[in-house]
KOLKERO-653895 format. One record per residue (C-alpha): x, y, z. Coordinates in steps of 0.05 Angstrom, whole numbers, plus 5000, padded with zeros to 4 digits. Example, Ala and Ser with C-alpha at 12.3 -4.5 7.8 and 13.67 -1.06 7.14 Angstrom:
524649105156/527349795143/
//
This chain:
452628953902/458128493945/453027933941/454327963866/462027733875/463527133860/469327153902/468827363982/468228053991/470428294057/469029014092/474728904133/480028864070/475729124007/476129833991/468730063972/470930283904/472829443891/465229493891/466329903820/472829533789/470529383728/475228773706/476328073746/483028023772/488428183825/487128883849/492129303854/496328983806/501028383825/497628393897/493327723920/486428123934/482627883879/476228333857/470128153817/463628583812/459128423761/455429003786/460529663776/457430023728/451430113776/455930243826/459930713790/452630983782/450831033853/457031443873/455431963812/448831933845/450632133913/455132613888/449133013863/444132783922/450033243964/450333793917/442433773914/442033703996/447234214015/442734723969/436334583993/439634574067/443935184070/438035694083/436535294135/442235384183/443836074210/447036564180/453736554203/460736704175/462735974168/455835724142/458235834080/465235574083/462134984115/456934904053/463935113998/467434574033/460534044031/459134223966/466433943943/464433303974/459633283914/463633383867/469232843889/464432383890/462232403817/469232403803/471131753840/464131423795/466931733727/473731403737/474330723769/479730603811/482930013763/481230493700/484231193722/486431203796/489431983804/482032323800/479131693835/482831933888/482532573879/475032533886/475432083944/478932643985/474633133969/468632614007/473832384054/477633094075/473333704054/466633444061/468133134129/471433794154/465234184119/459933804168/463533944225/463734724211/457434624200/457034344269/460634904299/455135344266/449235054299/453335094368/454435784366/447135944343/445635704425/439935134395/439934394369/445734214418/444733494400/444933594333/450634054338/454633604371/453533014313/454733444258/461633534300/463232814319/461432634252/466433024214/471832884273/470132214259/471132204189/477232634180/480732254236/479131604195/481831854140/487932214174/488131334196/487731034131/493231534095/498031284155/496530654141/493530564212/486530124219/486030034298/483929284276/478629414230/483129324161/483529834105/476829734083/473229774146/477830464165/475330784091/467430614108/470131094178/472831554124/466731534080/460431374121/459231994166/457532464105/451932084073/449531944151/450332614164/446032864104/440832294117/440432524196/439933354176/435633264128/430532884176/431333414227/429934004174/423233664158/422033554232/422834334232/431134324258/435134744240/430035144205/427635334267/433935664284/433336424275/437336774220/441337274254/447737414229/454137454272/
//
């Protein structure tokens, strides 16, 4: 969708939401970032899409991890993830910013901190150490990133490249579980609760 711009788009200073602005012009007002995607409303689509893809993975996934107290505060605080995310496609960030970002901390902070319970889960069930230990470093990874961005801290990688920190180890994190479920995972993990 950035190859659509007319204008450079830029990973290092672009927020991924630019990617659904739906006018041409300086974004946020008055500022010199200038943002152009003739392609937001299928972006706007995609992130209503992945919304449900998480609320529709963290169902078909939760009988698959062992039953454990914080299994299912780790799947409440996923499944918000879903939510936020339709949220942040139903109201572009030009259009009606308050539940754009409202939705985008839901991803960012619950759904980050929801994997790595999750993590924690597997750990204590004594099997898939490797997997246990992404499902951890992924949602270290992305609250830290967030904790970052807020604080307007970006270790060199600019705002935009910080949020894709923020944002990216959730989907990655589904994508990666849900490959090791098929490959009999955490399925294979006996239910026995604690």
């Amino acid at each position: 969708m950035q190859s659509a711009w007319t204008t450079p788009f830029s990973l290092r200073e672009n927020f991924i939401s630019d990617l659904g602005n739906t006018e041409c012009g300086p974004y946020p007002a008055g500022s010199e970032s200038y943002v152009c995607s003739p392609w937001h409303a299928a972006m706007n689509a995609s992130f209503i899409v992945q919304g449900l893809i998480i609320l529709t993975g963290g169902a078909l996934l939760y009988r698959s991890f062992p039953a454990r107290r914080l299994r299912a505060a780790g799947f409440l605080l996923l499944a918000t993830a879903g939510p936020g995310l339709i949220l942040v496609g139903l109201f572009p960030e030009n259009e009606n910013l308050p539940p754009h970002k409202l939705g985008a901390g839901l991803q960012f902070v619950l759904g980050n901190l929801g994997i790595a319970l999750l993590g924690i889960v597997l750990a204590r069930a004594g099997r898939r150490p490797l997997l246990s230990a992404f499902s951890v470093l992924c949602g270290v990874v992305g609250v830290l990133a967030t904790w970052l961005l807020v604080t307007d801290r970006f270790l060199g990688l600019g705002i935009g490249g910080m949020e894709r920190f923020a944002a990216y180890p959730l989907p990655i994190w589904l994508i990666a579980v849900g490959i090791a479920s098929l490959r009999g995972g955490p399925a294979a993990i006996p239910q026995r609760p604690r």
